[in-house]
N, C-alpha and C positions, 0 to 999 in steps of 0.2 A: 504494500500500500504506500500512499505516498503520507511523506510528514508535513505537518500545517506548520506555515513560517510564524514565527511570531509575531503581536506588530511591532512597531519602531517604538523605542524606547523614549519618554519623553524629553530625555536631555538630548539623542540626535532623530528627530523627527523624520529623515530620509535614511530608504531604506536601503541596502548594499546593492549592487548592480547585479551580486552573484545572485542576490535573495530572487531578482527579478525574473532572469534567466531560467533561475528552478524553479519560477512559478510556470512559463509557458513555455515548459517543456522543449520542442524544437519547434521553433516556428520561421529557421530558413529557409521552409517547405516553398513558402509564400513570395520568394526572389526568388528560388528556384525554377516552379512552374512559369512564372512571369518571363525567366530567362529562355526556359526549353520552347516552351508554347505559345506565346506572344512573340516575342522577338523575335524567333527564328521565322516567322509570314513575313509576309506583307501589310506593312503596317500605314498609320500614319497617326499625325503627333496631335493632340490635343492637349488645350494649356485650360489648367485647371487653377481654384483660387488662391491654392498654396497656403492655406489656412485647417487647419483639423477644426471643424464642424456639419454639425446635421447635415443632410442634402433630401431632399424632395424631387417624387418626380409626381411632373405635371403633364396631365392629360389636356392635350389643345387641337385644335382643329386637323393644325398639320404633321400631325405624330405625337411626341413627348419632350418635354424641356426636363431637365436637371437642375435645379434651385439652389446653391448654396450660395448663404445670404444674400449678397446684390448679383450676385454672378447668377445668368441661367445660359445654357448649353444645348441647343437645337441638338434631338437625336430623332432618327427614323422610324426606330422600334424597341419594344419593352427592354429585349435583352440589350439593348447600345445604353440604353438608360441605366439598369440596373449596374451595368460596367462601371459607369463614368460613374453614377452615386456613389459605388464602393469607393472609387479609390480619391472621390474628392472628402468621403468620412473621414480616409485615414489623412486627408492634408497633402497629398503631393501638388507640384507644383505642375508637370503637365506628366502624360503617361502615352503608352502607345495602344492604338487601339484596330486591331487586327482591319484589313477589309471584307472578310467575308464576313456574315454574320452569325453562319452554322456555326461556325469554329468561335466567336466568343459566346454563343450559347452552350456549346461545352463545357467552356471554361469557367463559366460565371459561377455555377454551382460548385464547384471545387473551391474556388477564391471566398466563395461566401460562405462556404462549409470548414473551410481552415479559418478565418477571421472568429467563428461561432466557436471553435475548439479552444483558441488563445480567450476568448473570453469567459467560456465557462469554467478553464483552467484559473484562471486570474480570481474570479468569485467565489472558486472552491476553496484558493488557499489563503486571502481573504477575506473570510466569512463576517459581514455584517460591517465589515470596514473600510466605507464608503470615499470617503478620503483615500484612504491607501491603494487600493481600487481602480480610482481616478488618477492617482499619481501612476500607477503601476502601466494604467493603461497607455498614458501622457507618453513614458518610457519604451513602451513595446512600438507604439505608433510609431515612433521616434527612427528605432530601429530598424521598420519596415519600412520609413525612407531612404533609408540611408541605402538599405542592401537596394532596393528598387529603382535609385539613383547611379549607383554603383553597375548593376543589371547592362 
């Protein structure tokens, strides 16, 4: 089984970077497939608000828009939406986004299925400690630009 971290101590309020790592387990999975299965198409670039928050997709006359805060993002279909929401959650600044569409409807669910695993890893060891949570998450985010930038 796995052991629960403790939380941070009140004399250093942040937690070790080790502590973080053993919260979400391996999650270089996520530049990995970005690496094999995006990058290796044909792609093209889309500039995203480079900010970590919310994102919305909206239903409009002529497809789906992508909504993070003042930024929205003209997409053709659900799954192009779904893509660009994910990766303007985690904050990147723009991302590559395959041409076919079959091929990111593969992908989406894997990406959105590893994102689901880092988080319910993150609240199981965690529990009930919202703050830490949020910083944990802040950290992992963090990470997953960097390898996706790197990518």
């Amino acid at each position: 089984m796995t052991e629960r971290l403790q939380p941070p101590s009140f004399r250093n309020p942040k937690i070790s970077h080790r502590e973080i790592l053993q919260a979400t387990v391996r999650f270089s999975g996520f530049a990995d497939l970005y690496r094999e299965k995006v990058l290796t198409q044909q792609t093209r670039t889309i500039r995203l608000l480079g900010t970590k928050c919310s994102a919305k997709i909206l239903h409009t006359l002529l497809g789906f828009e992508v909504q993070a805060r003042y930024k929205r993002i003209q997409c053709p279909d659900m799954v192009t939406a779904r893509y660009i929401r994910l990766f303007s959650e985690l904050g990147c600044h723009s991302i590559k986004l395959p041409y076919d569409p079959t091929r990111t409807a593969q992908l989406i669910p894997e990406f959105e299925a590893m994102l689901e695993r880092i988080a319910d890893r993150i609240r199981a060891q965690f529990p009930g400690d919202r703050s830490t949570q949020r910083y944990v998450f802040q950290k992992v985010y963090a990470i997953l630009r960097r390898q996706l930038r790197a990518a």
